[in-house]
C-alpha positions in Angstrom: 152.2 67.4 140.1 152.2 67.6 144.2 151.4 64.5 146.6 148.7 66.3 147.8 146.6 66.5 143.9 148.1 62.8 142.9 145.3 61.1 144.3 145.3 58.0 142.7 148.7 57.7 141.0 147.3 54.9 138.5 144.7 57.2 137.2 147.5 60.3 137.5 149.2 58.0 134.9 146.3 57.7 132.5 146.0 54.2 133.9 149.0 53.2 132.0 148.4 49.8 129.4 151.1 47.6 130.5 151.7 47.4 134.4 155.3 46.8 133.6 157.4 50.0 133.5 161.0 50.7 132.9 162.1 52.2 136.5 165.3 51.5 137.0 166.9 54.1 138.1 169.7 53.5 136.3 168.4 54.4 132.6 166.7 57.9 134.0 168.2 61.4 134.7 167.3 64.8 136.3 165.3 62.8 139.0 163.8 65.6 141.4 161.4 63.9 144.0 158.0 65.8 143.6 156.0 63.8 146.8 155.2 61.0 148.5 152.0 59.2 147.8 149.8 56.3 149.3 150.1 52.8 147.8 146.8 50.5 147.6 149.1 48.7 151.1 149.1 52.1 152.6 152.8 52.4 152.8 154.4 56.0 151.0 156.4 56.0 148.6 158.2 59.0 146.7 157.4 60.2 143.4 159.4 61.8 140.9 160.1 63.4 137.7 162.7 62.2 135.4 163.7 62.0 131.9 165.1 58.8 130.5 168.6 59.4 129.7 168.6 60.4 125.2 165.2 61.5 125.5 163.6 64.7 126.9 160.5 64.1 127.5 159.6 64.6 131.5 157.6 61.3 132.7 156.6 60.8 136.3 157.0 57.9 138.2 158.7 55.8 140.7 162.1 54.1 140.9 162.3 50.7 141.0 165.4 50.4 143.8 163.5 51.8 146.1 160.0 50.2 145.0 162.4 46.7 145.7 163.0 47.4 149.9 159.1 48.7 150.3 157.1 46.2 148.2 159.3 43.4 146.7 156.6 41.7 144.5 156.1 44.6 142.7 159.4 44.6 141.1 160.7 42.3 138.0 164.4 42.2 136.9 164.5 41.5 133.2 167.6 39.3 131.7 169.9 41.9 131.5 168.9 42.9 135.3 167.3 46.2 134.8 164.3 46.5 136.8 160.8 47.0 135.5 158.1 48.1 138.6 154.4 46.8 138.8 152.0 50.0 139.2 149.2 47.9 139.3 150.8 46.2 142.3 151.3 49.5 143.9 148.2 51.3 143.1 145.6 49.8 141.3 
């Protein structure tokens, strides 16, 4: 997975049921950026792989902190005040 074979990152992600995802970057681990992609605003942002800290599954994705400065409205904070990122905001 490069930036330049993402294409669309919505389809990349199998077009993902729920827009909501866990991307706080507090719950993942063993983040290494893997590119920078196009959102549907035409801004960049990075992507990266991860695993979610007691699992080991890899998972691709963004990460919500910096989702938060580039395109506010596509971040939630749940009640406990992790935050949760839009993809269909960003890309569908």
């Amino acid at each position: 997975f490069n930036a330049a074979k993402a294409g669309n990152v919505w389809s990349a992600l199998g077009g993902i049921g729920s827009a909501l995802i866990m991307s706080d970057k507090r719950v993942k681990e063993n983040l290494k950026k893997v590119g920078r992609v196009k959102t549907k605003s035409g801004k960049k942002v990075n992507i990266y792989s991860y695993n979610f800290k007691g699992s080991k599954k890899t998972n691709v994705g963004v990460i919500a902190q910096e989702i938060q400065k580039s395109h506010p409205k596509a971040v939630v904070k749940n009640k406990n005040g992790m935050m949760k990122v839009n993809y269909k905001e960003l890309f569908a």
